[in-house]
Phi, psi and omega in degrees: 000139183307128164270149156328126158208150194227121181270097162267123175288299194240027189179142155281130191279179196258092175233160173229139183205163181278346201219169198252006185279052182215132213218118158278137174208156170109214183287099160237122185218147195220111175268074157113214159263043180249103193237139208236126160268083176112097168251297170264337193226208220229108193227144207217135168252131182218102189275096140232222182017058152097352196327170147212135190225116152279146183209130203264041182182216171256148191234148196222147191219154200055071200287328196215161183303010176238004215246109150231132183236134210238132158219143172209140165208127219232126179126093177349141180056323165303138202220145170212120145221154206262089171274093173164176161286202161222183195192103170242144162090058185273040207093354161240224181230116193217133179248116177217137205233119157249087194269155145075355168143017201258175176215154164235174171228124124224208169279240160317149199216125183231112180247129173055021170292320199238147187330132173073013167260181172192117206246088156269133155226159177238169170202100210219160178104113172320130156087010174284152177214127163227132188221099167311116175250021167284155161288310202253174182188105175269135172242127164045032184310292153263350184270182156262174173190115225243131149219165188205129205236103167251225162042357222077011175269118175224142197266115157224121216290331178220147187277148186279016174247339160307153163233163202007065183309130171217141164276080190274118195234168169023056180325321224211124158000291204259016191244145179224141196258161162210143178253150172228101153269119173200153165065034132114041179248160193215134187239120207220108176224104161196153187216233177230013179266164166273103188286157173204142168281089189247143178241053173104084193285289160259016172222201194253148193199121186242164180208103129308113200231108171263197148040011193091356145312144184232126205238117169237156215223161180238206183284136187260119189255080186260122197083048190296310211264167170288109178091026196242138207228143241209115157226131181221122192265105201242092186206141204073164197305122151095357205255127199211143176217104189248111190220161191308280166236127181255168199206057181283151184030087172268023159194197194296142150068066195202140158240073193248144193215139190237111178277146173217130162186178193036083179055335173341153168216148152257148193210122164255186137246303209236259188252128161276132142217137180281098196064102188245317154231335196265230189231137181224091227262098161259157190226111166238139199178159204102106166324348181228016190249122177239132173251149204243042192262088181312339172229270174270144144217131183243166194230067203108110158209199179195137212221126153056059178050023186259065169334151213235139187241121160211162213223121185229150169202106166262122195219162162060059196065349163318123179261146169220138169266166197177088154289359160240253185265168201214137192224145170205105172076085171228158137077040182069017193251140163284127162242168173207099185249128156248148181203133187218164174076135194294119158120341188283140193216127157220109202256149212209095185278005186251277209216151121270108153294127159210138209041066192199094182276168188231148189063013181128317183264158201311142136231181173232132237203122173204106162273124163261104137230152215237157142071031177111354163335112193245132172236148187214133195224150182331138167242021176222159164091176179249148193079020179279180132124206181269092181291145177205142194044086188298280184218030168246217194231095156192153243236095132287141186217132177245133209256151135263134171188193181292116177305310212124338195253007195089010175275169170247086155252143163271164172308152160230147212238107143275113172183146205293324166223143173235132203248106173261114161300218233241018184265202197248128171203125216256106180268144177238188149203136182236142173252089213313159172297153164073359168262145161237128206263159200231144172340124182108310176318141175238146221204076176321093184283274189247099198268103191257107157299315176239146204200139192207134173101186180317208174208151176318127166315342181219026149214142186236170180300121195079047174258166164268130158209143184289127196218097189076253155245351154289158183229133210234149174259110190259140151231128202277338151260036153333089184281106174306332188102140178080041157085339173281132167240161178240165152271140190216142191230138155209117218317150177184160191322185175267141219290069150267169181267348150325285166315314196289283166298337169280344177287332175347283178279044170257273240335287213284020196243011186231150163202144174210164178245000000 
């Protein structure tokens, strides 16, 4: 068996352990129940060959800008626990690793809180475990404060006998946060309580979920403060963020922008928004990448008369779910929601608004669907289906082009009712360069039982409207048959009344969607 050593600049720290593998070395200094690794030099902590080590306070690593400090504990049965907090990069650089099957306990975890430091912890290795039994845990207030959970290693950030666990991340302008969870490590800050998250109070703050990483969450506030800017990144199979309420960019001069793709999954419970005041970006793609949202998710929102600019754009098979309502430009806010490519879907199990504000206020509203694209919003019950322009403004636009597989399609809008307010509410149609389309094709737009209120403002039934070098027949009561009617676009001559009648028996012998 290994014996102990313990190396001090100015002290022996006050621990206690079962085994003899555990090596203090460097720069060590231990005040009170307080042991500091890297105040001036360079000072290190070392667990390992089955250990177990207790410390009877806080522990600290990189105290000062001269100061770096290392803790690692490695190894099936190796063990640490921290009765106190731990705090790396406390004005220097400080690092702590729990590897290979080891496990730690502590209260509170402060990584990169003071200005010009830089605060790693890590947790890698089947069967690594770290378990905070504290509320808080500052990342990168002022500092960088860096955590990373892989391998089959998992953190779990507030012990379940907690109440309101809250995370804080790049608190302050200059401070940046970064999360890493990958290659199957789970990182699980939730408690019993309203957890809550900021993912980037006035600074910067990214979160990476690779690989099969998995991270759950209680409510998440991201790009929360006035300047502050946010990304969270989701990509490959089994790679997952399951959280209560997500909020991004909650406020004026906020940025938040959430990549999904190669499998990624989003899991919302309650409410999602995209731009909530500030600008808020998702971006999904990919046959197996699903964003999930069990209750609301908007696109555009607005906090304290602050209008919210969001942004959604799904390709390439990507799915989104909505168990209620879907808002795309509410509440004085800009949305732009686009979904493009045969298989990419978005099913609305209420109402999808677009451009419909409520109580007055203005909003702006823009559905793209395009190349094949499907949106399916209930098509039973009362009060479902699509609204569109409440005493606002908003743009449906249907793209043609190559679907992905070599078909040629536009989007299509499945739902039991369609609803015009009392607003501006504007239809395109786009034609990609280089497709070509022949006398007759038809282009099932919006498939509809019932339909109520206006017409689009700048077509009326049996209109012409110009797309490129095409010319479209639009008819908003097109009988599908079994009771459906559709809004419809089809290609025809150029709009003479001459052209117009030799054209009849085409109409009806191309139809596409």
């Amino acid at each position: 068996m290994k014996h102990a050593l313990i190396l001090c600049a100015f002290g022996v720290g006050f621990v206690s352990f079962a085994h003899a593998a555990i090596v203090e070395s460097g720069d060590v200094i231990t005040n009170g129940t307080t042991t500091i690794y890297g105040t001036s030099g360079v000072g290190s902590l070392l667990v390992d060959d089955g250990s177990d080590l207790v410390t009877p306070g806080l522990v600290r690593f990189g105290e000062s800008p001269l100061g770096n400090g290392t803790g690692l504990v490695t190894g099936v049965g190796s063990s640490i626990v921290v009765n106190g907090n731990i705090n790396l990069g406390n004005g220097g650089t400080g690092l702590f690793t729990i590897a290979d099957g080891a496990s730690g306990i502590a209260n509170e975890f402060y990584i990169g809180q003071v200005a010009g430091s830089v605060g790693e912890l890590v947790v890698t290795g089947d069967g690594s475990m770290l378990t905070g039994t504290g509320l808080n845990t500052g990342l990168g207030a002022n500092g960088k404060g860096t955590i990373t959970v892989e391998d089959n290693a998992s953190f779990v950030m507030f012990d379940q006998v907690g109440n309101n666990p809250f995370l804080r991340t790049a608190q302050n302008a200059g401070g940046e946060a970064t999360i890493n969870v990958r290659t199957g490590g789970l990182l699980d800050i939730t408690g019993t309580g309203n957890d809550v998250i900021h993912l980037g109070e006035r600074g910067k703050a990214t979160l990476n979920i690779e690989s099969g990483g998995q991270m759950l969450a209680g409510r998440m506030r991201v790009a929360q403060l006035d300047g502050s800017t946010a990304d969270i990144n989701i990509s490959g199979a089994g790679s997952t963020l399951d959280a209560s309420f997500l909020f991004a960019a909650q406020r004026a001069n906020t940025t938040a922008t959430i990549d999904i793709e190669n499998g990624g999954r989003l899991n919302v419970s309650d409410w999602l928004y995209v731009g909530q005041a500030g600008t808020g970006t998702m971006n999904i793609s990919g046959n197996t990448s699903v964003v999930d949202v069990d209750i609301d998710f908007f696109v555009g929102g607005e906090v304290g008369g602050t209008s919210g600019n969001g942004s959604l754009l799904a390709t390439d098979g990507a799915t989104i779910i909505v168990g209620d309502d879907m808002y795309i430009g509410t509440d004085i806010s800009t949305g732009v929601a686009t979904l493009s490519d045969s298989g990419t879907t978005l099913s609305v199990n209420d109402r999808l608004y677009v451009g419909w504000g409520f109580d007055g206020f203005p909003a702006t509203g823009t559905l793209d669907v395009g190349r094949g694209a499907i949106v399916n919003i209930a098509e039973s019950g009362t009060g479902l289906g699509l609204a569109i322009a409440g005493e606002d403004t908003a743009t449906a636009i249907f793209t043609i082009g190559d679907d992905g597989t070599g078909n040629i399609a536009s989007g299509l809008i499945e739902t039991g009712a369609f609803f015009f307010g009392n607003g501006s509410a504007t239809l395109d149609l786009v034609v990609d360069s280089g497709i070509t389309l022949n006398l007759g094709d038809m282009f099932t737009l919006i498939d509809y039982a019932t339909w109520d209120g206006d017409l689009f403002a700048n077509v009326a039934d049996d209109a012409i409207l110009i797309a490129g070098q095409y010319s479209f027949l639009i008819d908003y009561n097109d009988d599908l048959g079994s009771s459906d009617f559709a809004l419809t676009a089809t290609v025809i001559p150029a709009p003479t009344t001459a052209a117009l009648l030799a054209f009849g028996g085409v109409i009806a012998s191309r139809r596409r969607r």
